[in-house]
NUKOLLO-457021 format. One record per atom (N, C-alpha, C): x, y, z. Coordinates in steps of 0.1 Angstrom, whole numbers, plus 5000, padded with zeros to 4 digits. Example, Ala and Ser with C-alpha at 12.3 -4.5 7.8 and 13.67 -1.06 7.14 Angstrom:
2
513249435078
512349555078
513249675078
512849785071
513749895071
512950005079
END
This chain:
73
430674473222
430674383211
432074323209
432174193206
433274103206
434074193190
435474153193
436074223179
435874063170
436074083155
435974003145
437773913149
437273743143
438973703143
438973643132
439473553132
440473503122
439373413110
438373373113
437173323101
436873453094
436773543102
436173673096
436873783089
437973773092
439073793084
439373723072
439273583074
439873523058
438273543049
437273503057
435873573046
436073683040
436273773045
436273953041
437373913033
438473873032
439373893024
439273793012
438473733012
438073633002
437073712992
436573773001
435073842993
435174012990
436274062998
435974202997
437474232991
437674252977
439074282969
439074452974
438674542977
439074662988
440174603000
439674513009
439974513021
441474413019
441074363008
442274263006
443974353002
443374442996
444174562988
444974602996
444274643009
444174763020
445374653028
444874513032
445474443041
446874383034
447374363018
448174383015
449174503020
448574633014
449574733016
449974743029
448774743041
449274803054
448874693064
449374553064
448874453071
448674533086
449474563093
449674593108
448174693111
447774763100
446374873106
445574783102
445074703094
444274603088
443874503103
444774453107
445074353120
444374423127
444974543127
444174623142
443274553150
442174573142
440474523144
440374403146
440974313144
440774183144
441474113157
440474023162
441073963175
441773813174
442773803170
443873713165
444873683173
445173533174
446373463183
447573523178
448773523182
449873583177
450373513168
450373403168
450573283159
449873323142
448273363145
447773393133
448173513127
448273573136
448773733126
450273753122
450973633132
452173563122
452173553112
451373443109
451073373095
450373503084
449973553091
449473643077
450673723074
451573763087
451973883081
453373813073
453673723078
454773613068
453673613052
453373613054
452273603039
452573693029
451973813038
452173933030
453473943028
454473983036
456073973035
456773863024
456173773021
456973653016
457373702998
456773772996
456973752976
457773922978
457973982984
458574122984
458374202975
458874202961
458874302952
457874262940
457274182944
456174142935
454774212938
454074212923
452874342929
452174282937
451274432941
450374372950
449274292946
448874272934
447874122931
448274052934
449873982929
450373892933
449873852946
450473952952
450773932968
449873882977
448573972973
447073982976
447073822969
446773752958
446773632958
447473522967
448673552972
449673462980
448973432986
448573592993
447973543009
446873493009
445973542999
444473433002
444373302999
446073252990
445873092993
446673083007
447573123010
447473113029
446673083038
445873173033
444373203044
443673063040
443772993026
442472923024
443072793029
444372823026
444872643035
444972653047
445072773056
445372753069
444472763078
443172833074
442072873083
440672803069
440572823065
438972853057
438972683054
439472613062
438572453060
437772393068
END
C-alpha cells in the first residue's frame, strides 16, 4: 500500500485536532508516515518552528493556515 502524502496530510490536519496536536509537538515522527517532497516537509516544518514560544494552539493554527495556502486549493 502506497504511504499517505501531502493532501492527506493537510485533510487529517484540518479535521483531526489530535493529529494536529501530535504534529505540532513532534513534527519529525508525525512526517514519518507520510510520503512528502523535501520541499514539503520543509514547509511544514518551517511552520511549525516559525512562532517559537507561542502555545501550541497558536502554532497548531499557524500551520493549518500554511497548509491551507500552500496545498488545500
Amino acid at each position: 500500500m502506497e504511504r499517505p502524502g501531502i493532501r492527506d496530510l493537510v485533510g487529517r490536519a484540518m479535521i483531526d485536532k489530535e493529529f494536529l496536536a501530535e504534529l505540532v509537538r513532534d513534527p519529525a515522527a508525525m512526517l514519518a508516515d507520510y510520503d512528502l517532497s523535501a520541499e514539503e516537509r520543509s514547509a511544514i516544518m518551517q511552520a511549525v518552528g516559525r512562532t517559537g514560544t507561542v502555545p501550541d494552539r497558536e502554532r497548531a493554527r499557524a500551520l493549518q493556515n500554511v497548509m491551507m495556502k500552500r496545498w488545500a486549493t
